[in-house]
N, CA, C and O atoms as a Maestro MAE file, in Angstrom:
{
 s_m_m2io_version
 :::
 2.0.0
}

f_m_ct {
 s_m_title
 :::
 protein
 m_atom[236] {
  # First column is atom index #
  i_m_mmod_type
  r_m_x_coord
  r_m_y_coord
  r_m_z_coord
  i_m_residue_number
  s_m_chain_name
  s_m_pdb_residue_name
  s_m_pdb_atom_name
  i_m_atomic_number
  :::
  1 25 -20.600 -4.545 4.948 1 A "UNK " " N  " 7
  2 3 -19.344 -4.169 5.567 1 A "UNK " " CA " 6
  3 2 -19.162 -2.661 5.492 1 A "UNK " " C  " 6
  4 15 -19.703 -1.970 4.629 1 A "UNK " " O  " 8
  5 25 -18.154 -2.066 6.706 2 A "UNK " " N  " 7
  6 3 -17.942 -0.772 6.644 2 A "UNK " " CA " 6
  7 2 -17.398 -0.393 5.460 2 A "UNK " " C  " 6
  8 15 -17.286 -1.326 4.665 2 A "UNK " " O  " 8
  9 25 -17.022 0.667 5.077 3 A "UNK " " N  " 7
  10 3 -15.621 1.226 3.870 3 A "UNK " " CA " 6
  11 2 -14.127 1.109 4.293 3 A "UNK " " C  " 6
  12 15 -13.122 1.235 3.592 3 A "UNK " " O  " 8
  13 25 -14.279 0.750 6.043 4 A "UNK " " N  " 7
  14 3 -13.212 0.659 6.196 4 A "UNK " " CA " 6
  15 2 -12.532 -0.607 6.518 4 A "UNK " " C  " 6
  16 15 -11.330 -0.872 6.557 4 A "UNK " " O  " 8
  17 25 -13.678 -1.399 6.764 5 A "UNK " " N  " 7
  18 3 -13.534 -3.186 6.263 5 A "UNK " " CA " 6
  19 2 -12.903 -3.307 4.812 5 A "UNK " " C  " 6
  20 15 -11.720 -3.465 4.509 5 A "UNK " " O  " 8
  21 25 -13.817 -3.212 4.150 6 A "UNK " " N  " 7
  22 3 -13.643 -2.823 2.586 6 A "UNK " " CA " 6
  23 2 -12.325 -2.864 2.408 6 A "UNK " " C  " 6
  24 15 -11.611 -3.779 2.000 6 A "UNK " " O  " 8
  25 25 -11.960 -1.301 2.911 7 A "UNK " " N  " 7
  26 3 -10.490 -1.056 2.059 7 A "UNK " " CA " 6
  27 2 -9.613 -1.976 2.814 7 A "UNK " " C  " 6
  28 15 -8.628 -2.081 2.084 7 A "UNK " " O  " 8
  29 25 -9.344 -2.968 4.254 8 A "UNK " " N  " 7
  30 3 -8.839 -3.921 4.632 8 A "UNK " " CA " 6
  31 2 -8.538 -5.136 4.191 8 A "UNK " " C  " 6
  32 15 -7.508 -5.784 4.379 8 A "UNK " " O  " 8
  33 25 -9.878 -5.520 3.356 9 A "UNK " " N  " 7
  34 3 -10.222 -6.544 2.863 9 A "UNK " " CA " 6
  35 2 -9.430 -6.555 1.345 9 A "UNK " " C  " 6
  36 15 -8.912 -7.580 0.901 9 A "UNK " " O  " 8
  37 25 -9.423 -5.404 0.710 10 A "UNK " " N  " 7
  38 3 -8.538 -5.565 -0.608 10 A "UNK " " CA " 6
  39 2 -7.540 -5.180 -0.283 10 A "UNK " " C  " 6
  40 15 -6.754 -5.555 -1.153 10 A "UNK " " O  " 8
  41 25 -6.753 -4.360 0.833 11 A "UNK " " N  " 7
  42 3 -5.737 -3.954 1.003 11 A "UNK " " CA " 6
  43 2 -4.532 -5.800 1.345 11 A "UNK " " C  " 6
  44 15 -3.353 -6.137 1.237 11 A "UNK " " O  " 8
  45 25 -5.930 -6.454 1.791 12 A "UNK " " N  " 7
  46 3 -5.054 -8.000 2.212 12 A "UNK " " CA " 6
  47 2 -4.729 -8.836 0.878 12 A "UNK " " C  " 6
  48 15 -3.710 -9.491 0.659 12 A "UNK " " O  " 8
  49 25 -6.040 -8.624 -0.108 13 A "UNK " " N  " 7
  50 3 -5.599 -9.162 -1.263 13 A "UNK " " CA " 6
  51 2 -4.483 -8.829 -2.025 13 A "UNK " " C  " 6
  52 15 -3.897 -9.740 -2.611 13 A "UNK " " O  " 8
  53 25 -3.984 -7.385 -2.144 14 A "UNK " " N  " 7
  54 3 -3.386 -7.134 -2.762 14 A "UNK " " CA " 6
  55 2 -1.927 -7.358 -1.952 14 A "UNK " " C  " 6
  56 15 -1.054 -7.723 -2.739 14 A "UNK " " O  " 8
  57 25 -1.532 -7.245 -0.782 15 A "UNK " " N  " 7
  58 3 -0.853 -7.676 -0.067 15 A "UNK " " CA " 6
  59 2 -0.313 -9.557 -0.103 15 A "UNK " " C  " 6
  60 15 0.762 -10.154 -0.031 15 A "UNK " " O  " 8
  61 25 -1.980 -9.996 -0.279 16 A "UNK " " N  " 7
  62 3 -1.834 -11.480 -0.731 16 A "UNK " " CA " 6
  63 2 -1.305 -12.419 -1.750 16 A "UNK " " C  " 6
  64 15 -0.669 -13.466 -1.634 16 A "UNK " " O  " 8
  65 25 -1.908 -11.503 -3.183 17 A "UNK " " N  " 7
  66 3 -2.082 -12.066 -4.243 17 A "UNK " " CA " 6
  67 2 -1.046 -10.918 -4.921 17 A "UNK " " C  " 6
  68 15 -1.900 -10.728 -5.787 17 A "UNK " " O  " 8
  69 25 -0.491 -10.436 -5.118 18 A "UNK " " N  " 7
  70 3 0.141 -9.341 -5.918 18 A "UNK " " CA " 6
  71 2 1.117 -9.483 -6.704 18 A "UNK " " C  " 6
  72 15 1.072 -9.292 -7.919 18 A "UNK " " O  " 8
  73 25 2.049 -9.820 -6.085 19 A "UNK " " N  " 7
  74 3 3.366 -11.236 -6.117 19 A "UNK " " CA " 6
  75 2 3.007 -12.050 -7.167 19 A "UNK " " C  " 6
  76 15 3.446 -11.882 -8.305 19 A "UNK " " O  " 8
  77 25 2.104 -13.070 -6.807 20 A "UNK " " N  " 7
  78 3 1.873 -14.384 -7.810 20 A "UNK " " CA " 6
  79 2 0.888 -13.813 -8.976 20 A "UNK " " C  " 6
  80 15 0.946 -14.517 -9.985 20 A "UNK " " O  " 8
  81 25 -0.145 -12.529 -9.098 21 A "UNK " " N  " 7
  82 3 -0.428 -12.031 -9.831 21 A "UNK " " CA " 6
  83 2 0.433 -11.919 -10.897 21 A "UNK " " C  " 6
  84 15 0.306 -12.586 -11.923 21 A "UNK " " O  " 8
  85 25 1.755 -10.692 -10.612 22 A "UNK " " N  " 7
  86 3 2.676 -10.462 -11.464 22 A "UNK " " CA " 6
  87 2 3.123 -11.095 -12.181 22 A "UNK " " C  " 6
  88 15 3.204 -10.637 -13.321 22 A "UNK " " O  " 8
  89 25 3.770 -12.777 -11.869 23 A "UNK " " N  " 7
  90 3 4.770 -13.387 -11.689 23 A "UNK " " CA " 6
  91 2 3.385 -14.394 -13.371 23 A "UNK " " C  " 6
  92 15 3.495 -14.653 -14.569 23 A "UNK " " O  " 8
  93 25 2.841 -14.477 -12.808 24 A "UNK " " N  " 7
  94 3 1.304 -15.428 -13.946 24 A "UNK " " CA " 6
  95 2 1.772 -14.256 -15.080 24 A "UNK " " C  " 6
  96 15 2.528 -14.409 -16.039 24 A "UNK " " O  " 8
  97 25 1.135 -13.160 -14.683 25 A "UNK " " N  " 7
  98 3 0.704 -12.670 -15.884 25 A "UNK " " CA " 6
  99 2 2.580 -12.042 -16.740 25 A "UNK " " C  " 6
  100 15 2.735 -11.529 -17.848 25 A "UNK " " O  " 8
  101 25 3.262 -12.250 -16.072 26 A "UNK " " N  " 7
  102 3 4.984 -12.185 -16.973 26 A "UNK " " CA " 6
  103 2 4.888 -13.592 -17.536 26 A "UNK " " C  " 6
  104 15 5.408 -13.859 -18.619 26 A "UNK " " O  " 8
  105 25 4.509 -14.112 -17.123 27 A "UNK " " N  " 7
  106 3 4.549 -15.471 -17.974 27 A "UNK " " CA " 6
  107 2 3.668 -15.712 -18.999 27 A "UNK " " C  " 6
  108 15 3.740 -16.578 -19.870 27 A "UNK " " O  " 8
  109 25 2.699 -14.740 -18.791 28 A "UNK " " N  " 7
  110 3 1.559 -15.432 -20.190 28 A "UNK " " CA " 6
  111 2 1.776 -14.350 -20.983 28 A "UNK " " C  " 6
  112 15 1.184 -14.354 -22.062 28 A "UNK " " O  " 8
  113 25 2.617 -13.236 -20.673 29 A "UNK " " N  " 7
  114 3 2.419 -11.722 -21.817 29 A "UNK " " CA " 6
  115 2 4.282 -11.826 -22.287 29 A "UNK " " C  " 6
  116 15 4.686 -11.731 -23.446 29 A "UNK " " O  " 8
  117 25 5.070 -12.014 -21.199 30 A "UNK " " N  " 7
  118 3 6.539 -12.443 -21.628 30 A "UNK " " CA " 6
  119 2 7.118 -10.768 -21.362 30 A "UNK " " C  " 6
  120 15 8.332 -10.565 -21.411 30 A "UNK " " O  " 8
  121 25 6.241 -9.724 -21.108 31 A "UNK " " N  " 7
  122 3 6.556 -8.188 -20.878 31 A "UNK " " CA " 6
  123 2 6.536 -7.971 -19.573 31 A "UNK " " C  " 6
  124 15 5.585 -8.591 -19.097 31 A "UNK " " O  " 8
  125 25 7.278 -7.240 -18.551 32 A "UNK " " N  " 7
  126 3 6.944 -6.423 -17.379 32 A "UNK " " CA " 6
  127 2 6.134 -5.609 -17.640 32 A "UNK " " C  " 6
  128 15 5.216 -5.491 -16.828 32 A "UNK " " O  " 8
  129 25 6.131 -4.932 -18.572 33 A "UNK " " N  " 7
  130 3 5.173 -3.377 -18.595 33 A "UNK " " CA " 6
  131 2 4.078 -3.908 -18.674 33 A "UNK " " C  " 6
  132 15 3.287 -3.234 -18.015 33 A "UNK " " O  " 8
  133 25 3.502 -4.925 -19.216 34 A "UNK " " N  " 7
  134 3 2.229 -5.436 -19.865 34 A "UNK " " CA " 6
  135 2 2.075 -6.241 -18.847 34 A "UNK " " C  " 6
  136 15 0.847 -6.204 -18.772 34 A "UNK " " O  " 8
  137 25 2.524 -7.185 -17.714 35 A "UNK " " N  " 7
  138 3 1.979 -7.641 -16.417 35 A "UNK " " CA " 6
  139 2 1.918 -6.625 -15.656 35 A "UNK " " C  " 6
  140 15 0.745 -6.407 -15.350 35 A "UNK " " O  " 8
  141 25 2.618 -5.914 -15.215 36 A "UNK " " N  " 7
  142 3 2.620 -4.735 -14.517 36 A "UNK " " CA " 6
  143 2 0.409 -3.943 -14.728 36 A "UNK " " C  " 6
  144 15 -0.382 -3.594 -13.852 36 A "UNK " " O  " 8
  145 25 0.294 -3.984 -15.947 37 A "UNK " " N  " 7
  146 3 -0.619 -3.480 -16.533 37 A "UNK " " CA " 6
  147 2 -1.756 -4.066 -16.021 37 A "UNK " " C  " 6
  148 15 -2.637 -3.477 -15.395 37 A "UNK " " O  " 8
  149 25 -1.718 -5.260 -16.304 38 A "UNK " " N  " 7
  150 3 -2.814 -6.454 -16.198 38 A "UNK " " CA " 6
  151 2 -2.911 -6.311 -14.615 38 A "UNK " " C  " 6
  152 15 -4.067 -6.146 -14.223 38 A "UNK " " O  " 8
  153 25 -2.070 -6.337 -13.765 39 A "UNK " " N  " 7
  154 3 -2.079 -6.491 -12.182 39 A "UNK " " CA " 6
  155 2 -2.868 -5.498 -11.995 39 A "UNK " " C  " 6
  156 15 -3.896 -5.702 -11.350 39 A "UNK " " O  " 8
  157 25 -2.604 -4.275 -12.475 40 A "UNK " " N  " 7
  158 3 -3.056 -2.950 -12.026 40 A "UNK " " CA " 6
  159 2 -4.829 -3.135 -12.066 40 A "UNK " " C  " 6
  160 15 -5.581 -2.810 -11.147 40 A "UNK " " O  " 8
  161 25 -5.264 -3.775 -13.458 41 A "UNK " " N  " 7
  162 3 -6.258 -3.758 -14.245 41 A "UNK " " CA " 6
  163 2 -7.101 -4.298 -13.022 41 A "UNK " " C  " 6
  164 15 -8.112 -3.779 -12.549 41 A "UNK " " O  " 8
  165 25 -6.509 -5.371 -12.643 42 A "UNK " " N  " 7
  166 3 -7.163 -6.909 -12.109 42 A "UNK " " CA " 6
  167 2 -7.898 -6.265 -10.823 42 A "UNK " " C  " 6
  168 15 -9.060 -6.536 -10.519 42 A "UNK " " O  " 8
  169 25 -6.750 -5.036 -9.838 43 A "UNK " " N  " 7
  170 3 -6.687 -4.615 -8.856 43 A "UNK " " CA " 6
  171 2 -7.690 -3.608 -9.004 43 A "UNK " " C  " 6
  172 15 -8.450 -3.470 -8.045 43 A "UNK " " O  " 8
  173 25 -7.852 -2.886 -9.989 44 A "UNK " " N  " 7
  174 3 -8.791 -2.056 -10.009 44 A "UNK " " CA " 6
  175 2 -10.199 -2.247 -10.275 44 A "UNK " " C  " 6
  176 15 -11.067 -1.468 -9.882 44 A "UNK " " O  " 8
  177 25 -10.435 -3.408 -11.021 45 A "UNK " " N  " 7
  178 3 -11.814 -4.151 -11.408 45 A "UNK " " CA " 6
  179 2 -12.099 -4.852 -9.839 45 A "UNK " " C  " 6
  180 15 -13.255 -4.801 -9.419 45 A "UNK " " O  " 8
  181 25 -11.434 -5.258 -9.308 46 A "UNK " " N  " 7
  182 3 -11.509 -5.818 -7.512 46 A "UNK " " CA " 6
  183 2 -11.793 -5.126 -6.747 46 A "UNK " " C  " 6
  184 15 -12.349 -5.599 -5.755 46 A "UNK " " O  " 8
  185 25 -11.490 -3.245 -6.839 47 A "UNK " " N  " 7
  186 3 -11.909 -2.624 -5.959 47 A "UNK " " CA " 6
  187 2 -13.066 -2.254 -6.582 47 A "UNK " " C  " 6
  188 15 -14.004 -2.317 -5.788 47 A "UNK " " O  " 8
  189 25 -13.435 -1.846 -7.822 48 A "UNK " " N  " 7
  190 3 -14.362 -1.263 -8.263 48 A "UNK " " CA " 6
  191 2 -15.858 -2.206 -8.130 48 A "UNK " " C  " 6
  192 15 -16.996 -1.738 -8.166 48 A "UNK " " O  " 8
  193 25 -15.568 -3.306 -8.008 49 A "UNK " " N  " 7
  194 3 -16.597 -4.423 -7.247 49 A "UNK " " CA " 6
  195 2 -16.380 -5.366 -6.439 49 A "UNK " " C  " 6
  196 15 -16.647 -6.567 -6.443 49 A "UNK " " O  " 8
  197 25 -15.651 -4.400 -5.458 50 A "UNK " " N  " 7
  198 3 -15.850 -4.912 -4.430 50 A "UNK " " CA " 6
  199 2 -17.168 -4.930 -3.340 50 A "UNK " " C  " 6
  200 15 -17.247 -5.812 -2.485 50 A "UNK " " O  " 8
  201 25 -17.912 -4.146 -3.437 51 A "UNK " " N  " 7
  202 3 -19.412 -3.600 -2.670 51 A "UNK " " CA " 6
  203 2 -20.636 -4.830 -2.960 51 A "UNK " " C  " 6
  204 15 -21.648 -5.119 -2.321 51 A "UNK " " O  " 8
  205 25 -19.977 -5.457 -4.359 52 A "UNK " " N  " 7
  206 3 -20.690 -6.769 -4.910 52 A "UNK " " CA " 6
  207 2 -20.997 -7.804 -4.190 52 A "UNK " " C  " 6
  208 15 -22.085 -8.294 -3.886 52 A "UNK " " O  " 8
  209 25 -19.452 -8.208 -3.843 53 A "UNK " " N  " 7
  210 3 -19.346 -9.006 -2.625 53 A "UNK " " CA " 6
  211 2 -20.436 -9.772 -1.957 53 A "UNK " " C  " 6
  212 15 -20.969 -9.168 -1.026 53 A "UNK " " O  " 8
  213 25 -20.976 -11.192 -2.270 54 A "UNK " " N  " 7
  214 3 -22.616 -11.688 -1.894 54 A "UNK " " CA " 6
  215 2 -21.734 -11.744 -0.009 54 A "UNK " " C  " 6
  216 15 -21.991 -11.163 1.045 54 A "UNK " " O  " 8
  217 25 -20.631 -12.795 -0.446 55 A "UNK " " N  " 7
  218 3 -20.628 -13.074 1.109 55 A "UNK " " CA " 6
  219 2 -18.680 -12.181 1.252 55 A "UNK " " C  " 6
  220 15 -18.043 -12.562 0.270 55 A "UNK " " O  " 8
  221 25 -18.223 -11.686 1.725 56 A "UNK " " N  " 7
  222 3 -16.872 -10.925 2.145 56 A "UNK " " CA " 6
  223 2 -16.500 -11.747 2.960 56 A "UNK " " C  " 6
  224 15 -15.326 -12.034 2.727 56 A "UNK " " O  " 8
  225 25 -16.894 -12.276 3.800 57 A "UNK " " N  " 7
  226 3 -15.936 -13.340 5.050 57 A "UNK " " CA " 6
  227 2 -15.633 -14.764 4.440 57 A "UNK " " C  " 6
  228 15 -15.153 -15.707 5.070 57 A "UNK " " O  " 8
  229 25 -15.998 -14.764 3.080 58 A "UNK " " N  " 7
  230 3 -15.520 -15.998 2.167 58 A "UNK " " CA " 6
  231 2 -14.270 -15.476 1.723 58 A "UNK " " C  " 6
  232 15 -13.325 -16.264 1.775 58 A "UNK " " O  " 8
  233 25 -13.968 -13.898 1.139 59 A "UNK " " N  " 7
  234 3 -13.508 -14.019 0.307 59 A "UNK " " CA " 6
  235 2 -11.881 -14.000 0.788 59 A "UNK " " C  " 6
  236 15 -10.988 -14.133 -0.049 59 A "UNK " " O  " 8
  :::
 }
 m_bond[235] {
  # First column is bond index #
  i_m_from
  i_m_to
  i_m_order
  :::
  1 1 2 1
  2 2 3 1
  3 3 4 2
  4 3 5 1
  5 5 6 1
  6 6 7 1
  7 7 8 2
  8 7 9 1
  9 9 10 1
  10 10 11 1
  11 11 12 2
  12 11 13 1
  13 13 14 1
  14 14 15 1
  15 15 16 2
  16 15 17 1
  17 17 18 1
  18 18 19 1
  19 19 20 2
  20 19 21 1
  21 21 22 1
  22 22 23 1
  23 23 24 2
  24 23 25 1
  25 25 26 1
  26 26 27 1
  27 27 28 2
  28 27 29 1
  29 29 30 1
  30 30 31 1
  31 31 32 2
  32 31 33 1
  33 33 34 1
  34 34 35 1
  35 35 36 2
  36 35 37 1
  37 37 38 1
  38 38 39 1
  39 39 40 2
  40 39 41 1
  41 41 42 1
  42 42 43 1
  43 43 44 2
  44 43 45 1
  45 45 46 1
  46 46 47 1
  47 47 48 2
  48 47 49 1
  49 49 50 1
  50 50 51 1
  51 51 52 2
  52 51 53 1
  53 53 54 1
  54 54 55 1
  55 55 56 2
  56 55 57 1
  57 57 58 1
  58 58 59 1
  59 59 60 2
  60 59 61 1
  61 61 62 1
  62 62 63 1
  63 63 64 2
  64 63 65 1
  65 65 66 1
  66 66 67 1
  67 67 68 2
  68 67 69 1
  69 69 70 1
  70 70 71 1
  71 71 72 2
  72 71 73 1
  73 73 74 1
  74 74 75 1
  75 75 76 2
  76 75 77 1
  77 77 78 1
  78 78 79 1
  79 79 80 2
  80 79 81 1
  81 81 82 1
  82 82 83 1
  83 83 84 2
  84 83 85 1
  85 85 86 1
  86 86 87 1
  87 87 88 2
  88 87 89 1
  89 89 90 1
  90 90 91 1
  91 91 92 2
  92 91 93 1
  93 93 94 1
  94 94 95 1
  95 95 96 2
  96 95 97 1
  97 97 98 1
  98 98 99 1
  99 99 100 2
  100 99 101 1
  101 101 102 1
  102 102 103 1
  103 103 104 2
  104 103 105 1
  105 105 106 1
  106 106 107 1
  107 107 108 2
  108 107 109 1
  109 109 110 1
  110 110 111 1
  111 111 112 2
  112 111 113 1
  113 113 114 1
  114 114 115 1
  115 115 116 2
  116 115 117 1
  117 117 118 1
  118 118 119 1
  119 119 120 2
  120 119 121 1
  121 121 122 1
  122 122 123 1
  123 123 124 2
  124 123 125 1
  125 125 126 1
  126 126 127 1
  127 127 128 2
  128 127 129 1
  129 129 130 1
  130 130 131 1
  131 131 132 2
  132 131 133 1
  133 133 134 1
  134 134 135 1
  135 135 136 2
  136 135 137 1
  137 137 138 1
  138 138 139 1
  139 139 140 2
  140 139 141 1
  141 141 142 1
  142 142 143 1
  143 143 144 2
  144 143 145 1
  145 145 146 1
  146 146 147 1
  147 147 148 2
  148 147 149 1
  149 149 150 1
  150 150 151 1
  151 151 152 2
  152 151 153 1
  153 153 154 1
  154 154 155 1
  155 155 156 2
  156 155 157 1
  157 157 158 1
  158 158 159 1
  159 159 160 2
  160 159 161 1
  161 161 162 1
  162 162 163 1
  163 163 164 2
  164 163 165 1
  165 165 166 1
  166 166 167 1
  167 167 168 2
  168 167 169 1
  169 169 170 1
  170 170 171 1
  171 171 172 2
  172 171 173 1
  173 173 174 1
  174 174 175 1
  175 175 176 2
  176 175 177 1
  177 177 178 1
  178 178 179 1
  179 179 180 2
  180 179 181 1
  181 181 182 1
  182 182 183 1
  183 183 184 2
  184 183 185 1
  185 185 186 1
  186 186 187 1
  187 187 188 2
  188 187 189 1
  189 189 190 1
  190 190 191 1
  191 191 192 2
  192 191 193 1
  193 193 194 1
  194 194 195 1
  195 195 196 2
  196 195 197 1
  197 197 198 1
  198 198 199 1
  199 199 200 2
  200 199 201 1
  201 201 202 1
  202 202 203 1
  203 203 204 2
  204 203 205 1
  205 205 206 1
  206 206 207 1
  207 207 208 2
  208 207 209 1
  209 209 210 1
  210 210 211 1
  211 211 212 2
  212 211 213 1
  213 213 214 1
  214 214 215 1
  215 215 216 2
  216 215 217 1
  217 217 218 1
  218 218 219 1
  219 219 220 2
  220 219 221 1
  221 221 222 1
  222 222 223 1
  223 223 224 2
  224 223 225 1
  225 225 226 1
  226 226 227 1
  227 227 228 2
  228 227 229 1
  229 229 230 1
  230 230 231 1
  231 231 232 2
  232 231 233 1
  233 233 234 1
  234 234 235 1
  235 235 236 2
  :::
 }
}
């Protein structure tokens, strides 16, 4: 995929999943600052392998 697929492709996840990300991880830490944290974490380990990706039109 291009880089600009790429950044589409997580720009949808995070658009997707971001919300119910938060909402999990306030529930398993009981902190905003500390889900807040974890989201960030999650989001950044997702972009940082994203290039991994065997198949992208799965994901």
């Amino acid at each position: 995929m291009r880089p600009e697929q790429l950044r589409a492709l997580y720009e949808g996840w995070v658009r997707d999943f971001a919300a119910d990300l938060y909402r999990c991880a306030v529930r398993l830490t009981g902190q905003h600052d500390a889900a807040e944290e974890l989201v960030q974490e999650t989001f950044y380990e997702a972009w940082r392998s994203i290039h991994s990706l065997r198949d992208p039109d799965k994901a």
